[in-house]
N, C-alpha and C positions, 0 to 999 in steps of 0.2 A: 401597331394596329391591334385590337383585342378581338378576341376569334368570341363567337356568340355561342349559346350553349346550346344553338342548334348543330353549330361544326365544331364541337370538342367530343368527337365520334370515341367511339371502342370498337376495333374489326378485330375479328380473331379470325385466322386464315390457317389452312392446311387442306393437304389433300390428301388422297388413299393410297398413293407409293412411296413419302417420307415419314418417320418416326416422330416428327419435329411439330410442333403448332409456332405461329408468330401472333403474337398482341401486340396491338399499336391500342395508345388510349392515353387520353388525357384527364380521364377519372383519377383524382389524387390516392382515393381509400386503395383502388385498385392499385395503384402505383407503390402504394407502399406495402403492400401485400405480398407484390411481384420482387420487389426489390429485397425484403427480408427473403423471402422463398432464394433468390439468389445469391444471398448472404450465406445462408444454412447449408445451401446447394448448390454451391459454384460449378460443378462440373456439370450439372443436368440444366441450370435455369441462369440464362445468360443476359443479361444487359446492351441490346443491339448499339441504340442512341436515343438519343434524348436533344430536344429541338428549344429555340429559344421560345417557343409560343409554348411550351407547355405540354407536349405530348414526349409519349418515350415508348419504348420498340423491345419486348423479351421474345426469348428463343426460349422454350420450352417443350416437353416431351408434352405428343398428345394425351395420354393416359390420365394429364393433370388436369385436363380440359373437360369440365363437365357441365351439364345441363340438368335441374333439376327441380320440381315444381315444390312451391309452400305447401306445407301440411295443413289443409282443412281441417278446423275445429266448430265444434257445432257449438250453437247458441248457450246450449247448456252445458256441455263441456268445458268453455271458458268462465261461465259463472262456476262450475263447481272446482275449476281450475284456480280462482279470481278469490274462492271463498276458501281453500286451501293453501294458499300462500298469504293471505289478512289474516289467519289462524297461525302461522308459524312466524309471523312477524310479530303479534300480540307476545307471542311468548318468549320473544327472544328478547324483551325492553325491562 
């Protein structure tokens, strides 16, 4: 049976007396993100389980766990951001 992509969640869990965060998620990008992170970093970012529907389980240090907003660019910023990279593309051809 296939899970809808309203139940293919991301919980990241942890509280304020363990060191530790847990990610459950069936986000693939995120999956592979976690997975190299625990390739590089076996000791700190661990590999829980992984389910036949498609979700998997890391153990990792809070520290790595963050939240953080997109940088606002203003209307004209990105035109003069837009007309400074058409400028350094012309010249590299």
């Amino acid at each position: 049976m296939a899970i809808s992509k309203l139940e293919r969640e991301t919980i990241i869990t942890y509280n304020e007396a363990e060191a530790e965060a847990e990610i459950y998620t069936y986000n693939r990008p995120l999956q592979r993100k976690l997975e190299k992170l625990a390739q590089e970093r076996p000791e700190e970012v661990k590999i829980l389980c992984a389910d036949k529907t498609g979700s998997k389980t890391f153990r990792l240090p809070k520290k790595f766990v963050s939240v953080r907003a997109a940088r606002q660019i203003s209307p004209e910023l990105r035109e003069k951001m837009a007309q400074v990279a058409k400028e350094r593309f012309l010249d590299h051809r």
